[in-house]
C-alpha positions as CSV (number, residue, x, y, z in Angstrom):
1,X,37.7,-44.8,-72.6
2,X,36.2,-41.8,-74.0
3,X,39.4,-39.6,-74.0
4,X,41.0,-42.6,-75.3
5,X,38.5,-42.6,-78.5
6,X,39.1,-38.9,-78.5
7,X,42.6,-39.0,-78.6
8,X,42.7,-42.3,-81.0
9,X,40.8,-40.0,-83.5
10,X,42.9,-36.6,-83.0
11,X,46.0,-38.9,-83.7
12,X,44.2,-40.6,-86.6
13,X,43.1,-36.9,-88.2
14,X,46.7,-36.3,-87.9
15,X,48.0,-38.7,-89.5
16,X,45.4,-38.3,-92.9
17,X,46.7,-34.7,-92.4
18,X,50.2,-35.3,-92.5
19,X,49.5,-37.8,-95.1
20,X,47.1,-35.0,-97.2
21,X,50.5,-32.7,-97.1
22,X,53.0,-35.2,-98.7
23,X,50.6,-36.0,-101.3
24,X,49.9,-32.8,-102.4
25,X,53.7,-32.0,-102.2
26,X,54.3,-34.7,-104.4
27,X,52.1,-34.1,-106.8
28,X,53.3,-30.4,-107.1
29,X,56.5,-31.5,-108.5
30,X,56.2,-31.9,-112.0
31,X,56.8,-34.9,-114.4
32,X,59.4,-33.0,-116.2
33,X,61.1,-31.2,-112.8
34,X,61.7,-34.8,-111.7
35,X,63.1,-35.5,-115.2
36,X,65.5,-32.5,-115.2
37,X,66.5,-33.3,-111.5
38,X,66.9,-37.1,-112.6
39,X,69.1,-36.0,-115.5
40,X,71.0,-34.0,-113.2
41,X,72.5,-36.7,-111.1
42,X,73.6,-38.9,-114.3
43,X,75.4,-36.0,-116.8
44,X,78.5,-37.0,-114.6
45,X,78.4,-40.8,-115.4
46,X,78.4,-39.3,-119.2
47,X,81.2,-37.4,-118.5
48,X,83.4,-40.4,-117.0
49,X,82.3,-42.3,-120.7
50,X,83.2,-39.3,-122.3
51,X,86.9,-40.8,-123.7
52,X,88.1,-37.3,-124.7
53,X,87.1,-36.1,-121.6
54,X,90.4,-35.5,-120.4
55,X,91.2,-33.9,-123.8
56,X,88.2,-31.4,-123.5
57,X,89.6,-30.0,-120.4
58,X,93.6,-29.5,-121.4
59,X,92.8,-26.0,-122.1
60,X,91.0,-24.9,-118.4
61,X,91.7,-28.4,-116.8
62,X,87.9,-29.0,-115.3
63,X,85.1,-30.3,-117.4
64,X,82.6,-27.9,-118.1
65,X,78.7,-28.2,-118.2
66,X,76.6,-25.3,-118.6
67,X,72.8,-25.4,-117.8
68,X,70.4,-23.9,-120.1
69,X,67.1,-22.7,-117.4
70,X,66.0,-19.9,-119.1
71,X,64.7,-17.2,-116.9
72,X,64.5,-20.3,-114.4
73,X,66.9,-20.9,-111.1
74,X,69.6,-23.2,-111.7
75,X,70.6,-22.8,-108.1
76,X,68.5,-26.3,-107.4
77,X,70.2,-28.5,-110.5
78,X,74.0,-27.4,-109.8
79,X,74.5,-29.8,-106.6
80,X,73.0,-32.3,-107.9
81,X,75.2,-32.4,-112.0
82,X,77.9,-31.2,-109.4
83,X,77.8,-32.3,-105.5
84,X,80.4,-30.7,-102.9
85,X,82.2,-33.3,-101.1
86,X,84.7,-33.4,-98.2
87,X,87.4,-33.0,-100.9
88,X,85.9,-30.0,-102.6
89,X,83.6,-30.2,-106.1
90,X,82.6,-33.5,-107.9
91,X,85.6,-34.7,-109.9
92,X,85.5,-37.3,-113.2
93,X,88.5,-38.6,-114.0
94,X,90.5,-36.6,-111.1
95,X,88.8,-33.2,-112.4
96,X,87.0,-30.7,-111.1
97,X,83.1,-30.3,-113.0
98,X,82.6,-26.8,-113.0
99,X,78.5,-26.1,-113.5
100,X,77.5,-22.6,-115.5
101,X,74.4,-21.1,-116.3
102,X,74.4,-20.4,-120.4
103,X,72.4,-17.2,-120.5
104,X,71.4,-18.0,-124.0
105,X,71.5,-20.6,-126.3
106,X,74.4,-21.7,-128.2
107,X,76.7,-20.6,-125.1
108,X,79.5,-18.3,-125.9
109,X,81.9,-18.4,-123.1
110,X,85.4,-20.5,-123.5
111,X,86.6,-22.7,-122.9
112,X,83.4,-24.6,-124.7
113,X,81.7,-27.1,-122.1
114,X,81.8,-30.7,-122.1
115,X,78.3,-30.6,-121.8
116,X,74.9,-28.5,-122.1
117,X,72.4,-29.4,-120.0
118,X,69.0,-28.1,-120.4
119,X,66.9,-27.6,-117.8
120,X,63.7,-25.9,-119.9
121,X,62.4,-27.9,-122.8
122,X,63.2,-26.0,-126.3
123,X,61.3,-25.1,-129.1
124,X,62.1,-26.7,-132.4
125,X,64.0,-24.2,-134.0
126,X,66.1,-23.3,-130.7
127,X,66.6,-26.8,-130.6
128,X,67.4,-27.7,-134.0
129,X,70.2,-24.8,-133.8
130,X,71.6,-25.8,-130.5
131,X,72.0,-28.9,-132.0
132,X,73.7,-27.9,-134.9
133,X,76.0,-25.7,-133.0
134,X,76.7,-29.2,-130.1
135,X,77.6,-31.3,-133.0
136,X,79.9,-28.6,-135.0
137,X,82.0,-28.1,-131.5
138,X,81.8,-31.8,-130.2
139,X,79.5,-30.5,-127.1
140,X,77.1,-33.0,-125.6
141,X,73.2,-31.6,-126.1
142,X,71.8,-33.7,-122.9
143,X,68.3,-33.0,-122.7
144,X,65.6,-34.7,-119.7
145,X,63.2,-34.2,-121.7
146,X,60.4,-37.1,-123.5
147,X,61.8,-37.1,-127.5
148,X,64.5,-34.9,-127.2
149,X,66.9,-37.9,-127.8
150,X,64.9,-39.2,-130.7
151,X,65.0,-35.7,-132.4
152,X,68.6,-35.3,-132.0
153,X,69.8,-34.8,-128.3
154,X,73.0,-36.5,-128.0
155,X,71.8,-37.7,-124.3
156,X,68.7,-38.2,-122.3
157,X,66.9,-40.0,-120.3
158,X,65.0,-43.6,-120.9
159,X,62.0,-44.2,-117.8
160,X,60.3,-47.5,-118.7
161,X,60.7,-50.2,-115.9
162,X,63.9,-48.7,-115.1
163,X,65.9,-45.3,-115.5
164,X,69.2,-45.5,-117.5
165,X,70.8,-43.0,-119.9
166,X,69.4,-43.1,-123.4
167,X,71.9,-41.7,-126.4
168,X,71.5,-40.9,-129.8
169,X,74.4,-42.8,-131.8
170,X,73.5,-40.8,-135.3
171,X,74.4,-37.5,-133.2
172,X,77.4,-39.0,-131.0
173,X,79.6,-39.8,-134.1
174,X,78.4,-36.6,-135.9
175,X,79.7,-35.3,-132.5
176,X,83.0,-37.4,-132.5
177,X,82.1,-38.1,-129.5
178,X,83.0,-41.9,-128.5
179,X,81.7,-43.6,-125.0
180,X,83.3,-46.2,-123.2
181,X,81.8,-49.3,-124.1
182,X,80.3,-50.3,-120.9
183,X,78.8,-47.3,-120.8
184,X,76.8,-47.7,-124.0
185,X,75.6,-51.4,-122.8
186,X,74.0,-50.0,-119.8
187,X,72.5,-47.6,-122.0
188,X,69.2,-47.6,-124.2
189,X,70.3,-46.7,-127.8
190,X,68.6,-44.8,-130.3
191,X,69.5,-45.7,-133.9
């Protein structure tokens, strides 16, 4: 009975320790890296509501989206905006998404990207030029980050009760950028 107690409580220590690990692990990953990874795995919904998409990609024929990180790894983010499959890369609309880093803000490689995702929050005059430059070339600014959207990000994210894509509608038609209706319904909308 004694080694029983003895190995009851060893196995019970365990378990607390185990459970002491997790915890901590969890909270080591930050609000916004779970936003950025979250935001990850939804910029290729926005691509397949993108209506032009197929237009935006005539000139290299895959769909661009380049990741803004910084000095940051993107290495983590790229499999999740872009998944490898049995068949090869993620596809939208029977295309190949291509994921690049943009080594500095507004990117200059061509063809221009469908998309720029940023991984880092931005100051406000990076972002307010970023934006400007997204709008001018009909580029999707999708940003993770809390009020991003409401200061002009064409795309985000919306966490209350549930997590859905939240869009900027003043910014998509400055864009001319038009969704597919379903898209926008399963969507929170900023006016």
């Amino acid at each position: 009975t004694r080694s029983r107690r003895l190995l009851l409580q060893a196995g019970l220590a365990l378990c607390i320790c185990v459970l002491g690990l997790a915890t901590a692990s969890v909270q080591a990953d930050s609000y916004d890296e779970r936003r950025v990874r979250t935001g990850a795995r939804l910029v290729r919904a926005l691509l397949a509501a993108d209506e032009d998409a197929s237009g935006k990609a005539k000139a290299s024929g895959q769909l661009g989206v380049q990741v803004y990180a910084g000095s940051s790894s993107v290495e983590s983010i790229i499999p999740l905006i872009a998944p490898m499959g049995d068949a090869g890369p993620a596809k939208v609309r029977g295309l190949p998404v291509v994921v690049t880093k943009a080594k500095r803000l507004p990117p200059t490689s061509k063809p221009l990207p469908s998309v720029v995702f940023l991984a880092v929050p931005l100051d406000s005059k990076q972002f307010s030029e970023l934006l400007a430059w997204c709008i001018a070339n009909g580029v999707v600014l999708y940003s993770p980050f809390e009020g991003d959207v409401e200061r002009g990000a064409t795309a985000g994210l919306s966490v209350q009760a549930k997590v859905q894509p939240f869009l900027n509608l003043a910014t998509l038609k400055a864009s001319k950028i038009t969704l597919r209706p379903f898209f926008l319904d399963h969507s929170r909308v900023w006016q």
